[in-house]
C-alpha positions as CSV (number, residue, x, y, z in Angstrom):
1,X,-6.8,-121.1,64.9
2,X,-7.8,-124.0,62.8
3,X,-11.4,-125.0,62.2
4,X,-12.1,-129.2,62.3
5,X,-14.8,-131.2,62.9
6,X,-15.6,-133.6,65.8
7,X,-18.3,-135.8,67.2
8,X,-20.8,-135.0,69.8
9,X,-18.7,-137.5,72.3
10,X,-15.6,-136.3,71.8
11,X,-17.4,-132.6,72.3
12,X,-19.2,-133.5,75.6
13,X,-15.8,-134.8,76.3
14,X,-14.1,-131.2,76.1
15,X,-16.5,-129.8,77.8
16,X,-16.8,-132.1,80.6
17,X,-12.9,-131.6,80.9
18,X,-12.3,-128.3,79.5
19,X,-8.7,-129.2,79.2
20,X,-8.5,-128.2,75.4
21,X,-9.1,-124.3,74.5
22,X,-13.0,-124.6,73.1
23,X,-13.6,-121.4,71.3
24,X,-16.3,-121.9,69.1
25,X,-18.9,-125.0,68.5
26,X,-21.2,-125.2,65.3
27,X,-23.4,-127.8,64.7
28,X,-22.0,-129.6,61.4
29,X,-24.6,-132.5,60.3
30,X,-25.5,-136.2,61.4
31,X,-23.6,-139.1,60.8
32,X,-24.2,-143.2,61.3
33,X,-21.7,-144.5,63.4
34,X,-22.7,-148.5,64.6
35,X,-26.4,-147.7,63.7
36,X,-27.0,-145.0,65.7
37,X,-27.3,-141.5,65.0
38,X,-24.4,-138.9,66.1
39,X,-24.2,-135.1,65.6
40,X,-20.9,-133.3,64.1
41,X,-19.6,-129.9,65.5
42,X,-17.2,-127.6,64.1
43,X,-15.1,-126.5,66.7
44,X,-11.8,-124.0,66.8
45,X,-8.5,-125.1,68.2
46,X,-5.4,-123.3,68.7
47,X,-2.2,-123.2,67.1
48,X,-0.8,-125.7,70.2
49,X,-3.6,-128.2,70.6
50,X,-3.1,-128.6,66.8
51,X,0.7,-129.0,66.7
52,X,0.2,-131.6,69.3
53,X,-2.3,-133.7,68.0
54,X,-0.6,-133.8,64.2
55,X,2.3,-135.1,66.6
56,X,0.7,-137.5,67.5
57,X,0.2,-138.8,63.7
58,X,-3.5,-138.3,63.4
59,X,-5.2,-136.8,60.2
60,X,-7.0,-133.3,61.4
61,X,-9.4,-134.0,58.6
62,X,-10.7,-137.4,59.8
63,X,-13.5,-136.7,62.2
64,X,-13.0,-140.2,64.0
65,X,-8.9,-140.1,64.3
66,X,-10.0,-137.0,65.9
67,X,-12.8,-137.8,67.9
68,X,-11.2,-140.8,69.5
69,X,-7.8,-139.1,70.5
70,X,-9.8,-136.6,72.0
71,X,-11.5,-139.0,74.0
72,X,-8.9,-140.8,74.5
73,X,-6.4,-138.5,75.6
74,X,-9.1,-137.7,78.1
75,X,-9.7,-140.9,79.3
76,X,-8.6,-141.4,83.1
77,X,-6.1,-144.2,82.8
78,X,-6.0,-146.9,85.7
């Protein structure tokens, strides 16, 4: 299990979907993003959904690489 950080979107996103393993949540802090206000969770994945997304070239430790494959990758496409 790895421990990273997300947005509240991307979060609402998992949980909406529940297609990614959730274990944990933890609030992590505030942050600006285009003037408004968003909250930061800790969350747990596993040792799959974390091979996958590093396949995918994005940075674990940036919470918006992150955050916007999530929601991304969860994103009906037309």
């Amino acid at each position: 299990m790895r421990r990273i950080v997300i947005r509240e979107d991307a979060l609402q996103a998992i949980k909406d979907r529940a297609m990614f393993p959730l274990q944990q949540q933890q609030e992590a802090g505030d942050v600006v993003v285009f003037g408004k206000t968003v909250k930061l969770f800790f969350i747990e994945i596993d040792v799959d959904v974390e091979r996958h997304i590093r396949s995918k070239g994005v940075n674990l430790d940036d919470v918006n690489q992150v955050s916007d494959f999530i929601i991304s990758a969860l994103t009906t496409r037309h």
